[in-house]
mmCIF entry with sequence, helices, sheets and N, C-alpha, C, O atoms, coordinates in Angstrom:
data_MODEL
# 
_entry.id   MODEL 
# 
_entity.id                         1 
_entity.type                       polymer 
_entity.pdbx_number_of_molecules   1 
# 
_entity_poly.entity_id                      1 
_entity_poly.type                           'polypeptide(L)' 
_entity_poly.nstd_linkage                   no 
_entity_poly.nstd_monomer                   no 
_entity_poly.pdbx_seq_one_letter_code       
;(UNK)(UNK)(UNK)(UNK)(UNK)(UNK)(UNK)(UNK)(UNK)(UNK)(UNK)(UNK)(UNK)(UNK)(UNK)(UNK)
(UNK)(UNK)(UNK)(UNK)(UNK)(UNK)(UNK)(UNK)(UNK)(UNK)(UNK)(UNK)(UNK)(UNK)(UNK)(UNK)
(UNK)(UNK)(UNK)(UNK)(UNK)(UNK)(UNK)(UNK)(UNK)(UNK)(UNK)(UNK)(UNK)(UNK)(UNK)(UNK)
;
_entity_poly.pdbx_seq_one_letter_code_can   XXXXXXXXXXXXXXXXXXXXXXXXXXXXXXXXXXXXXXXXXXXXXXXX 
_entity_poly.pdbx_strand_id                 A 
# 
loop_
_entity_poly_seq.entity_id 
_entity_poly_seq.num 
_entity_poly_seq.mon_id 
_entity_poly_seq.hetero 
1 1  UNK n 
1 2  UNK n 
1 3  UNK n 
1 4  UNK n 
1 5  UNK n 
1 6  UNK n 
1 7  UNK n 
1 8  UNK n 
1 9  UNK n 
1 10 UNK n 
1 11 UNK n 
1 12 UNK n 
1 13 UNK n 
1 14 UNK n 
1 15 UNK n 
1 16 UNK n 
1 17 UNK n 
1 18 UNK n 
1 19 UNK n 
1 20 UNK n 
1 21 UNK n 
1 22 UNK n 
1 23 UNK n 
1 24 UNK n 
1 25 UNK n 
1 26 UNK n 
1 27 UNK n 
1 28 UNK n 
1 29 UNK n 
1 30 UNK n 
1 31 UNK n 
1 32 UNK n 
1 33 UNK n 
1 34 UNK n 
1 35 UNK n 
1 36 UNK n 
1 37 UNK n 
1 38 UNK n 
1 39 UNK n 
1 40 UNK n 
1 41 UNK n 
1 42 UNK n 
1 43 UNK n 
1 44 UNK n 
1 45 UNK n 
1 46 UNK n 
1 47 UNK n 
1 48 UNK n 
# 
_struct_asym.id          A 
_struct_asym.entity_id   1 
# 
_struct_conf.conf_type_id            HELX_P 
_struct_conf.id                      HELX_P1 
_struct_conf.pdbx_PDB_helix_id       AA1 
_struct_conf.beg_label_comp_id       UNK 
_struct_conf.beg_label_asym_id       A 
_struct_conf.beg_label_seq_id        2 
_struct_conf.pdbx_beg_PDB_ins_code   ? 
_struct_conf.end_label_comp_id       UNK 
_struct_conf.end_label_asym_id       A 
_struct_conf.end_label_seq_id        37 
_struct_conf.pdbx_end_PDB_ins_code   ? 
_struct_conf.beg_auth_comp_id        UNK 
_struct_conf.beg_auth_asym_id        A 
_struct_conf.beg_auth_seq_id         2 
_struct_conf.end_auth_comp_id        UNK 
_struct_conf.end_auth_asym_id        A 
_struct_conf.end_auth_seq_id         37 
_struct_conf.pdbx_PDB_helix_class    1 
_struct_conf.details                 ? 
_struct_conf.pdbx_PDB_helix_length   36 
# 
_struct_conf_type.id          HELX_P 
_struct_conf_type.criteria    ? 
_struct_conf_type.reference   ? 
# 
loop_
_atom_site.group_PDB 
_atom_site.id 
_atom_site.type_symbol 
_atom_site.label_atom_id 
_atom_site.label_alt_id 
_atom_site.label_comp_id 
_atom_site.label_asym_id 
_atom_site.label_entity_id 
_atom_site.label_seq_id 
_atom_site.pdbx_PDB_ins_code 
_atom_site.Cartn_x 
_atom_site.Cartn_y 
_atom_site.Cartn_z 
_atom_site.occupancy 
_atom_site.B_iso_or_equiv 
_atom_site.pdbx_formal_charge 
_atom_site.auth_seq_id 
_atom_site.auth_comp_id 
_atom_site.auth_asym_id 
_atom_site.auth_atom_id 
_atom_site.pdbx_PDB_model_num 
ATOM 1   N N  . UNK A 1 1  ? 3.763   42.329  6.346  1.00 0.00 ? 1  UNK A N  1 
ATOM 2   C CA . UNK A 1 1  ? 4.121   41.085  5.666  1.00 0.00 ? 1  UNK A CA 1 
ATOM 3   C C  . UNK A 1 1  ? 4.333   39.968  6.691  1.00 0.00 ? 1  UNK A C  1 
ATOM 4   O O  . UNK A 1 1  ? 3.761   38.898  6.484  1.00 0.00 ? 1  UNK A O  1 
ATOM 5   N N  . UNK A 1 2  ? 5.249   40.141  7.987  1.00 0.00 ? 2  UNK A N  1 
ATOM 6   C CA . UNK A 1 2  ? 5.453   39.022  8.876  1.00 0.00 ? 2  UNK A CA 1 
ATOM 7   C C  . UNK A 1 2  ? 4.227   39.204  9.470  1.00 0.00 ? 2  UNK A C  1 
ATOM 8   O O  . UNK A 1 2  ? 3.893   38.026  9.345  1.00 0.00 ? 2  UNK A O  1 
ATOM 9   N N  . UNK A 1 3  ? 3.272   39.713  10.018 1.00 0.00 ? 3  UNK A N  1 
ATOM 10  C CA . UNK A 1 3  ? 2.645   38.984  10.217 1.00 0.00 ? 3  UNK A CA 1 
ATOM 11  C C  . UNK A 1 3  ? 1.320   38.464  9.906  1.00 0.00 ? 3  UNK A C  1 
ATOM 12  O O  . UNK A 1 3  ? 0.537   38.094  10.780 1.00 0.00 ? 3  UNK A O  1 
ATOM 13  N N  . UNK A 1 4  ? 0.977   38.427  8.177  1.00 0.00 ? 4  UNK A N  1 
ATOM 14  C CA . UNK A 1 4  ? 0.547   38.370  7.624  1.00 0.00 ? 4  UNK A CA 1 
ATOM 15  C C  . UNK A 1 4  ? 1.168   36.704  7.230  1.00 0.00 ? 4  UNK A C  1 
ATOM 16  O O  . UNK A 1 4  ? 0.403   35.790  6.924  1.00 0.00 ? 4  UNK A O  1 
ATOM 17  N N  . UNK A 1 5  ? 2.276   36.591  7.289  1.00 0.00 ? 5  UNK A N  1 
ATOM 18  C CA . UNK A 1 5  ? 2.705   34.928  7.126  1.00 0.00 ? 5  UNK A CA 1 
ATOM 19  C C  . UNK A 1 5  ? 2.698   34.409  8.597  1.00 0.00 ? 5  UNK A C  1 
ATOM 20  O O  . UNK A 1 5  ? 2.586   33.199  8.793  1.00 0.00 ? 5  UNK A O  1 
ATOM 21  N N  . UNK A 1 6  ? 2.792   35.125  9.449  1.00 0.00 ? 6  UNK A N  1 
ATOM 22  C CA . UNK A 1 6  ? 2.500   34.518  10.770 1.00 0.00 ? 6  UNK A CA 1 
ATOM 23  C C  . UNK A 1 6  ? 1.015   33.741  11.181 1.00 0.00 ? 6  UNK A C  1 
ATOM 24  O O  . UNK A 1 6  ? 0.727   32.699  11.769 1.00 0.00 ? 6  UNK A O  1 
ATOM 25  N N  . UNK A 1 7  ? 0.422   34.595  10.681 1.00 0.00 ? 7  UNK A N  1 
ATOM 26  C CA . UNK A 1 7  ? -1.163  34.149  10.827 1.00 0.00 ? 7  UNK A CA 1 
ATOM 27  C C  . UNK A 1 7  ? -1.571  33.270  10.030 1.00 0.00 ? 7  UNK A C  1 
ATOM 28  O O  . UNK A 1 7  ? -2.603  32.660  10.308 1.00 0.00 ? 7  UNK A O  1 
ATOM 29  N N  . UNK A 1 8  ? -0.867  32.995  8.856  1.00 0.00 ? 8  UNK A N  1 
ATOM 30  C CA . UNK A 1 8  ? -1.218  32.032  7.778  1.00 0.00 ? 8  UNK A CA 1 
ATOM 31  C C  . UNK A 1 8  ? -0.613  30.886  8.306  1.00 0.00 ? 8  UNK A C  1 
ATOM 32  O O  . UNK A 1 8  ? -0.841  29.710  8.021  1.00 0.00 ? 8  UNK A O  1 
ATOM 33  N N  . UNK A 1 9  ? 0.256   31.401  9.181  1.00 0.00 ? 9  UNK A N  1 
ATOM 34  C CA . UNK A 1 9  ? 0.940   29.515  9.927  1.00 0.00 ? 9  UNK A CA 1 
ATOM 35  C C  . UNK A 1 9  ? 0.446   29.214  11.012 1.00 0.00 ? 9  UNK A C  1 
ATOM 36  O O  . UNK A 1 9  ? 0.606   28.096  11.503 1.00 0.00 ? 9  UNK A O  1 
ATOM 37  N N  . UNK A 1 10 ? -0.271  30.200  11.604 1.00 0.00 ? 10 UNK A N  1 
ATOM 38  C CA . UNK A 1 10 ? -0.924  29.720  13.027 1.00 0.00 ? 10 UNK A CA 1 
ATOM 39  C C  . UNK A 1 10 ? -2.052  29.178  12.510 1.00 0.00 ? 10 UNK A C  1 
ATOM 40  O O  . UNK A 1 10 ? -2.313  28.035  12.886 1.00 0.00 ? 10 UNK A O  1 
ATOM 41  N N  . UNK A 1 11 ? -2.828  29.729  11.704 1.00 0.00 ? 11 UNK A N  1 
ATOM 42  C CA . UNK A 1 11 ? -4.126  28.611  10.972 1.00 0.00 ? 11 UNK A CA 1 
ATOM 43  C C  . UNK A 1 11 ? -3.577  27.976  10.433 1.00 0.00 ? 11 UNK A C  1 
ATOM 44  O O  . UNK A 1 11 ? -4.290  26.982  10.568 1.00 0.00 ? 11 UNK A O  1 
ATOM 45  N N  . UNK A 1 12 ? -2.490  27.541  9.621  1.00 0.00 ? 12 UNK A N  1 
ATOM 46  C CA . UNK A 1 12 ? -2.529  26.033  8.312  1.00 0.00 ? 12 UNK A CA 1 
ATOM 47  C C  . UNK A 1 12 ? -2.176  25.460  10.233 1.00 0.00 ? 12 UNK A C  1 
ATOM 48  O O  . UNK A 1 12 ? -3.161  24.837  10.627 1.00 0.00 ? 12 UNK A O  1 
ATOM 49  N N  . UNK A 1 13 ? -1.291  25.542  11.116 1.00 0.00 ? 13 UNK A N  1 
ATOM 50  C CA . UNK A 1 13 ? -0.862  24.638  12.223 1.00 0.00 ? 13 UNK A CA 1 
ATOM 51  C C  . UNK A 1 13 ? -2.468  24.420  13.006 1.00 0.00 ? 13 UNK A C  1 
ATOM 52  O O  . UNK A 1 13 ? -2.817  23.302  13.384 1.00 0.00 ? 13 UNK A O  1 
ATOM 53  N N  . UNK A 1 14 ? -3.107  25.305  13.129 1.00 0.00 ? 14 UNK A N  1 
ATOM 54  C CA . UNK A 1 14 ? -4.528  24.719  13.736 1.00 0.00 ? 14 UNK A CA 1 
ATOM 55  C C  . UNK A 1 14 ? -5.889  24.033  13.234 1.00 0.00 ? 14 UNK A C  1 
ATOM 56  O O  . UNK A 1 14 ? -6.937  23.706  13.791 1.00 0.00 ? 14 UNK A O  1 
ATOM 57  N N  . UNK A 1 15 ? -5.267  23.948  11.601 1.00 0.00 ? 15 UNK A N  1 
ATOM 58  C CA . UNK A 1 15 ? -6.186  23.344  10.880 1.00 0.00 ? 15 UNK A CA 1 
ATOM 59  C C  . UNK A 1 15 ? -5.353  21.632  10.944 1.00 0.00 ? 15 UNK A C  1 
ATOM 60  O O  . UNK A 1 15 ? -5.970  20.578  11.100 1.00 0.00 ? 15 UNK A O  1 
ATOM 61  N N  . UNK A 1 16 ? -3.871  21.763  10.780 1.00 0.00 ? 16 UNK A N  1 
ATOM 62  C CA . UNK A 1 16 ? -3.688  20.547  11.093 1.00 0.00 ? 16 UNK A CA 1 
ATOM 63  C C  . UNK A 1 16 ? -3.977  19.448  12.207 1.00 0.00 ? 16 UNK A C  1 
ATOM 64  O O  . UNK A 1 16 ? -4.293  18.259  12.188 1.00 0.00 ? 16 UNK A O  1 
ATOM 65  N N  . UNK A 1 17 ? -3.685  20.534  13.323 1.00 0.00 ? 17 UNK A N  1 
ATOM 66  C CA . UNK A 1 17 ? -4.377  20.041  14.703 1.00 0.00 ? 17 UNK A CA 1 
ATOM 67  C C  . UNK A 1 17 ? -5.268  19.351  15.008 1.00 0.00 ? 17 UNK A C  1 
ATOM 68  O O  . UNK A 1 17 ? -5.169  18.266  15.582 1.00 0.00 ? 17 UNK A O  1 
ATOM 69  N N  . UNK A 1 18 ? -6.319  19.926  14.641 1.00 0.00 ? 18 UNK A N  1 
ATOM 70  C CA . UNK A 1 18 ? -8.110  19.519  14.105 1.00 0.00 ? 18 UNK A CA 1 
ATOM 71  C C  . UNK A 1 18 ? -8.315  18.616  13.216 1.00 0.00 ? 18 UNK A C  1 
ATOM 72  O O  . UNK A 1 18 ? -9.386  18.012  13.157 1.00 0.00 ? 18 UNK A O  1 
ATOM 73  N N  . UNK A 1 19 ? -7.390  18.412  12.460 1.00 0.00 ? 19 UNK A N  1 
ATOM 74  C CA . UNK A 1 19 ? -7.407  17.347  11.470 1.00 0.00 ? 19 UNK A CA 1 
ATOM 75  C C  . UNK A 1 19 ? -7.068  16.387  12.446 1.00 0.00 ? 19 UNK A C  1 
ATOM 76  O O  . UNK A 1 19 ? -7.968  15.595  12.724 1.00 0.00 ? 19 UNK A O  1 
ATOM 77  N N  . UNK A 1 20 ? -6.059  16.268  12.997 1.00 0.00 ? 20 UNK A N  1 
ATOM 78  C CA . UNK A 1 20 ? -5.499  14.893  13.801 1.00 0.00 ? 20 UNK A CA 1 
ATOM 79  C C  . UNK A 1 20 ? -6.786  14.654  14.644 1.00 0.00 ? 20 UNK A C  1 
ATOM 80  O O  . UNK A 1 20 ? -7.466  13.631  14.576 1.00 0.00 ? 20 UNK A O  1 
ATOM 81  N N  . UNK A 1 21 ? -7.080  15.920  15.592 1.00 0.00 ? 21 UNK A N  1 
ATOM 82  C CA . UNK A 1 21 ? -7.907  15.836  16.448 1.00 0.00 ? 21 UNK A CA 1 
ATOM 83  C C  . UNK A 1 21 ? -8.427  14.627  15.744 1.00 0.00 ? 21 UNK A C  1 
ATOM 84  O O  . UNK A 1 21 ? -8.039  13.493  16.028 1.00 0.00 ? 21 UNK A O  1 
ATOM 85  N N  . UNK A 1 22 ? -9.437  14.924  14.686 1.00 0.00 ? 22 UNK A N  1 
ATOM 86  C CA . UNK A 1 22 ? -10.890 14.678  14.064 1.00 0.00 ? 22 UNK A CA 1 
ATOM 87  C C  . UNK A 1 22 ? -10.339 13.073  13.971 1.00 0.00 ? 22 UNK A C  1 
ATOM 88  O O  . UNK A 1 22 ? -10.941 12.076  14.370 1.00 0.00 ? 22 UNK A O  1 
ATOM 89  N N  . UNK A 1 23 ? -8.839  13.144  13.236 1.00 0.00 ? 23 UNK A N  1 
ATOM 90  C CA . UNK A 1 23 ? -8.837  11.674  13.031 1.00 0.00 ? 23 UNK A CA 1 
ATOM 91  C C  . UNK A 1 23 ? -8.807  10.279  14.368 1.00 0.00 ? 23 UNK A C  1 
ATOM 92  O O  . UNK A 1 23 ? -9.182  9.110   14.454 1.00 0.00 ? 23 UNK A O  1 
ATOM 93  N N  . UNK A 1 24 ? -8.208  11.166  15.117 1.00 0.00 ? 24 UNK A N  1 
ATOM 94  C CA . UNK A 1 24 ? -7.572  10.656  16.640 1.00 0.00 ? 24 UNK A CA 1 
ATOM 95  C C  . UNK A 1 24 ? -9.065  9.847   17.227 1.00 0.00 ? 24 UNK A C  1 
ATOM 96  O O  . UNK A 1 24 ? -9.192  8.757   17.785 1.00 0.00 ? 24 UNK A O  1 
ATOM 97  N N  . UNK A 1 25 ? -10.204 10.999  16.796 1.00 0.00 ? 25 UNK A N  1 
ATOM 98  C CA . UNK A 1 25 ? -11.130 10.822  18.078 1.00 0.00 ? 25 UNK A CA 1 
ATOM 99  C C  . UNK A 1 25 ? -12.052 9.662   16.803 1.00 0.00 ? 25 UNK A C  1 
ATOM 100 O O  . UNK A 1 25 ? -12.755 8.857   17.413 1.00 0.00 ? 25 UNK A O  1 
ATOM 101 N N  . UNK A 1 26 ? -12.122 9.508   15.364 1.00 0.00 ? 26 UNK A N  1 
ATOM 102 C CA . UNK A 1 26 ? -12.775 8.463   14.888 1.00 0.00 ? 26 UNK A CA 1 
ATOM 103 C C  . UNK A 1 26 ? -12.058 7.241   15.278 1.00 0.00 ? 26 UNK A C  1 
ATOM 104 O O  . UNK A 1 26 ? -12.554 6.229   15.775 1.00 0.00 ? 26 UNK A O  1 
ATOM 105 N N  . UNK A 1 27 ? -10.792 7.471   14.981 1.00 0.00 ? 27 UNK A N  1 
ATOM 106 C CA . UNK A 1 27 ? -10.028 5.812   15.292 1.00 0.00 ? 27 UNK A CA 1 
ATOM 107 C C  . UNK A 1 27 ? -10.369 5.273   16.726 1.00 0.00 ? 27 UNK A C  1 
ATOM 108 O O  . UNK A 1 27 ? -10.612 4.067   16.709 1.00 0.00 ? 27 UNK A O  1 
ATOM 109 N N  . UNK A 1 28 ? -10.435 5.763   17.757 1.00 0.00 ? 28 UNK A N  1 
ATOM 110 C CA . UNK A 1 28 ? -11.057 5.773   19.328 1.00 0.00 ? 28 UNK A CA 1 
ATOM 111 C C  . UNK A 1 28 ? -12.341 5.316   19.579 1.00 0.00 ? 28 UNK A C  1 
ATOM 112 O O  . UNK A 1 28 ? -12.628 4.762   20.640 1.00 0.00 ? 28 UNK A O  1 
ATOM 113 N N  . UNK A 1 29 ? -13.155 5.511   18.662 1.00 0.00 ? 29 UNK A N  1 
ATOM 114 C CA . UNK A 1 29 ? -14.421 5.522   18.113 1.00 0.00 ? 29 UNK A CA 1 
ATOM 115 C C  . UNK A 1 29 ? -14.960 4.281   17.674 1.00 0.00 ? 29 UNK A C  1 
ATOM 116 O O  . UNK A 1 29 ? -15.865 3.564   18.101 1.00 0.00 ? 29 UNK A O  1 
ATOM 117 N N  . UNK A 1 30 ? -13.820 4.179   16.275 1.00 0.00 ? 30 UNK A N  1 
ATOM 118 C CA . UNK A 1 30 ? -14.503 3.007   15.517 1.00 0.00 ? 30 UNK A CA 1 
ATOM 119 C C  . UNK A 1 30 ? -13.574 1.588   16.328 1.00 0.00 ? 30 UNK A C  1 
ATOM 120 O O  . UNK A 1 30 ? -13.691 0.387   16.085 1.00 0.00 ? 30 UNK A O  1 
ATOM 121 N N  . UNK A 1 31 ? -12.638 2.299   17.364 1.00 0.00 ? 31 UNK A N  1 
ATOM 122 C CA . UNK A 1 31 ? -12.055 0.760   18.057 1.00 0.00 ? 31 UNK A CA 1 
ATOM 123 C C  . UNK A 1 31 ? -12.759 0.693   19.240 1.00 0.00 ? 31 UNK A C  1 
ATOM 124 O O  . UNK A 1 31 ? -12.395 -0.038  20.162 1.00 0.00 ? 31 UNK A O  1 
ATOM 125 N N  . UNK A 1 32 ? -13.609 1.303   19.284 1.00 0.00 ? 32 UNK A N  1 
ATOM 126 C CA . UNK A 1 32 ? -14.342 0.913   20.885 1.00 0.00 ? 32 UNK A CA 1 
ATOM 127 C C  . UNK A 1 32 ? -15.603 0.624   20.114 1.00 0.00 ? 32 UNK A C  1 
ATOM 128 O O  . UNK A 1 32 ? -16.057 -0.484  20.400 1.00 0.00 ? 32 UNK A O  1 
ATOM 129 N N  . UNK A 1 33 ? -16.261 1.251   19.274 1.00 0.00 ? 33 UNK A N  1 
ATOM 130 C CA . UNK A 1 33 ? -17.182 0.255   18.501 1.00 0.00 ? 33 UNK A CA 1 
ATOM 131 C C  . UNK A 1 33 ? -17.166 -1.229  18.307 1.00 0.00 ? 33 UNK A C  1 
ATOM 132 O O  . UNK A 1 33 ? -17.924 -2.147  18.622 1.00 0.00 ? 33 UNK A O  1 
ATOM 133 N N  . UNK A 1 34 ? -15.768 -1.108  17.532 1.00 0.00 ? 34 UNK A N  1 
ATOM 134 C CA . UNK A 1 34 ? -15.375 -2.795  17.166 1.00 0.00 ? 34 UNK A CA 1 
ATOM 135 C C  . UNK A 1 34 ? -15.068 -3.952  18.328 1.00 0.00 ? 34 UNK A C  1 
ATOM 136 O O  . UNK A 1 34 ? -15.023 -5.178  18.229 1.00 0.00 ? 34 UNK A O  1 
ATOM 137 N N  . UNK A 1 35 ? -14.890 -3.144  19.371 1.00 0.00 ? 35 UNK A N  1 
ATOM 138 C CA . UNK A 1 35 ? -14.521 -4.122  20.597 1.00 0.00 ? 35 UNK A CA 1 
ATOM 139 C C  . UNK A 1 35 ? -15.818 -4.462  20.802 1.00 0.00 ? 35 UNK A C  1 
ATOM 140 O O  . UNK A 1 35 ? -16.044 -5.666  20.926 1.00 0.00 ? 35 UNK A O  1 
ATOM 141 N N  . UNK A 1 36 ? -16.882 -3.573  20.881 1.00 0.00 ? 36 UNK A N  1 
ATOM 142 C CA . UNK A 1 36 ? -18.143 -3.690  21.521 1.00 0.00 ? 36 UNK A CA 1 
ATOM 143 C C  . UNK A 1 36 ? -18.748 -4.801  20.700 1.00 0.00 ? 36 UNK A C  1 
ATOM 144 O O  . UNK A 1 36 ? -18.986 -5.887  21.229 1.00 0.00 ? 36 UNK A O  1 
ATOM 145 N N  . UNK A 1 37 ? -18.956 -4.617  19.678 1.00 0.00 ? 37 UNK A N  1 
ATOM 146 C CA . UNK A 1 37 ? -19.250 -5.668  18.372 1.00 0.00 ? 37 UNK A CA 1 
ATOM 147 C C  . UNK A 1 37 ? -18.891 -7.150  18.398 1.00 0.00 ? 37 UNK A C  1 
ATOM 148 O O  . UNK A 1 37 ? -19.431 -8.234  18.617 1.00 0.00 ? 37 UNK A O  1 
ATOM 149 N N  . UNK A 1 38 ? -17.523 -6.568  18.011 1.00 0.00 ? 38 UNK A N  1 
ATOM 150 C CA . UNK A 1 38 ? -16.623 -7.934  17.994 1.00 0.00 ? 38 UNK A CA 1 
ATOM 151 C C  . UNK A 1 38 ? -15.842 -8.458  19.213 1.00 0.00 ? 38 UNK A C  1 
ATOM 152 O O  . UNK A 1 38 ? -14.612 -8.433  19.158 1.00 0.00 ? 38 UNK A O  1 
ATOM 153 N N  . UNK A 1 39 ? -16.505 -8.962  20.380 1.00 0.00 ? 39 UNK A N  1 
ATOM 154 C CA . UNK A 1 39 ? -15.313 -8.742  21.688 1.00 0.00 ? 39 UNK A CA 1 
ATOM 155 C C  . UNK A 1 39 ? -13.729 -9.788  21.324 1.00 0.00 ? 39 UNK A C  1 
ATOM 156 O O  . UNK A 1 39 ? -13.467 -10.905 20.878 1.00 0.00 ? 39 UNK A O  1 
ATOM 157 N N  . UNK A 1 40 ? -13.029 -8.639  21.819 1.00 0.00 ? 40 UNK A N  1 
ATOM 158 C CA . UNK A 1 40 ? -11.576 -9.858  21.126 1.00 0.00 ? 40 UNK A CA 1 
ATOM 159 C C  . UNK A 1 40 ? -10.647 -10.263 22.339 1.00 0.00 ? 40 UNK A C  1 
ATOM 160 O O  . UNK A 1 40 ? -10.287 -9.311  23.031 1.00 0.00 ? 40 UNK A O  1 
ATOM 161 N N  . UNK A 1 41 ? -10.384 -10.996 22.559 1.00 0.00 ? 41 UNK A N  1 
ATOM 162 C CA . UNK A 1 41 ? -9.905  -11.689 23.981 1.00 0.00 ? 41 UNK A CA 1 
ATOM 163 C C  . UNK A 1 41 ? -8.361  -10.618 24.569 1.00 0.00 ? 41 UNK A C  1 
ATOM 164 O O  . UNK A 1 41 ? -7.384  -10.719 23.827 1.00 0.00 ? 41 UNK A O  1 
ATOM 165 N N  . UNK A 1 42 ? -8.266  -10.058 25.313 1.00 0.00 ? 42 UNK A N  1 
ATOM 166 C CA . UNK A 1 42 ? -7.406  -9.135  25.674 1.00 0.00 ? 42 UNK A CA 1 
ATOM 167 C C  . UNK A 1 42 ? -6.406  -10.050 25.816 1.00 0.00 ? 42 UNK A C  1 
ATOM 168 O O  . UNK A 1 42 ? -6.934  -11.131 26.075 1.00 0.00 ? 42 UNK A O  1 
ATOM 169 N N  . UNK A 1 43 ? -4.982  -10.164 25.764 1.00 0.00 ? 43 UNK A N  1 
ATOM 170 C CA . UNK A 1 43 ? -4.114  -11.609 26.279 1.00 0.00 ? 43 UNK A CA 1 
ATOM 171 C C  . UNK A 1 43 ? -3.548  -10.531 27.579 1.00 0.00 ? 43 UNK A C  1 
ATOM 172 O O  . UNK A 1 43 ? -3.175  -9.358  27.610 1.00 0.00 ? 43 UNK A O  1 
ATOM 173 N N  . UNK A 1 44 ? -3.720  -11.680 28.648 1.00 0.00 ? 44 UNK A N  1 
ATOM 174 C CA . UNK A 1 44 ? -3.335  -10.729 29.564 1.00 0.00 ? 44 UNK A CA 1 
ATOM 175 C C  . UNK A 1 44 ? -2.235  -11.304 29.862 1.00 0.00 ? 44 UNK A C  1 
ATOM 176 O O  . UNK A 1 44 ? -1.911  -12.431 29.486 1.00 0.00 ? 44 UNK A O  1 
ATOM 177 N N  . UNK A 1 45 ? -1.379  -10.326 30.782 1.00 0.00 ? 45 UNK A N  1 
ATOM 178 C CA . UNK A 1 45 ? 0.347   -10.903 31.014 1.00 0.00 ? 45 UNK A CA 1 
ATOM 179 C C  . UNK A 1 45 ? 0.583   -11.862 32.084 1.00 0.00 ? 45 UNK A C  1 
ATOM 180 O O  . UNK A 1 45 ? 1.604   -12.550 32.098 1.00 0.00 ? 45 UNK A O  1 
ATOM 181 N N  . UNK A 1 46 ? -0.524  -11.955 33.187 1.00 0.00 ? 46 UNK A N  1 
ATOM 182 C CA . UNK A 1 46 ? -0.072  -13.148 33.841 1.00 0.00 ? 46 UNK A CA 1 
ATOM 183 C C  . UNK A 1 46 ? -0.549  -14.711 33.449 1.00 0.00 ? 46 UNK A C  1 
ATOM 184 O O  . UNK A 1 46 ? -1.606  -15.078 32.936 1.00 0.00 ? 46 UNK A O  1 
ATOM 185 N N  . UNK A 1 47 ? 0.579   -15.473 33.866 1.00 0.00 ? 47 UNK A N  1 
ATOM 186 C CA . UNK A 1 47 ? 0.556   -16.386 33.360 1.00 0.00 ? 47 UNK A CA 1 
ATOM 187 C C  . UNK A 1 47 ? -0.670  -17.418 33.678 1.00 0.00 ? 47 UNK A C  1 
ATOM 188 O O  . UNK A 1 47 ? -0.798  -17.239 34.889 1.00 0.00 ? 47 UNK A O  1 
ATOM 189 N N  . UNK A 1 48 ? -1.766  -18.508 33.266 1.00 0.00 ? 48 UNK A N  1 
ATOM 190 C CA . UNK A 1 48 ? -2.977  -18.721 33.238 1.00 0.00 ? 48 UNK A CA 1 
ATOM 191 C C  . UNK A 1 48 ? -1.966  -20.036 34.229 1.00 0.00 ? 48 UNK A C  1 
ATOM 192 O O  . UNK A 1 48 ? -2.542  -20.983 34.764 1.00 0.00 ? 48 UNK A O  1 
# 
């Protein structure tokens, strides 16, 4: 039984993982796309 619920939490925890992964690496993706696209002025910290 334990570890029969053990294993069911090490996959639902590595399916979550992979989920972030998956989401982590589109958002990375579609913002280096959009920079490329759309260039947007970085404000940089020293003063002009």
């Amino acid at each position: 039984m334990k570890n029969s619920v053990i294993h069911a939490n090490d996959s639902a925890v590595s399916e979550v993982i992979g989920g972030l992964l998956i989401v982590f690496i589109a958002v990375v993706v579609s913002i280096s796309i959009y920079m490329q696209m759309l260039p947007v002025p970085i404000p940089s910290s020293e003063p002009n």
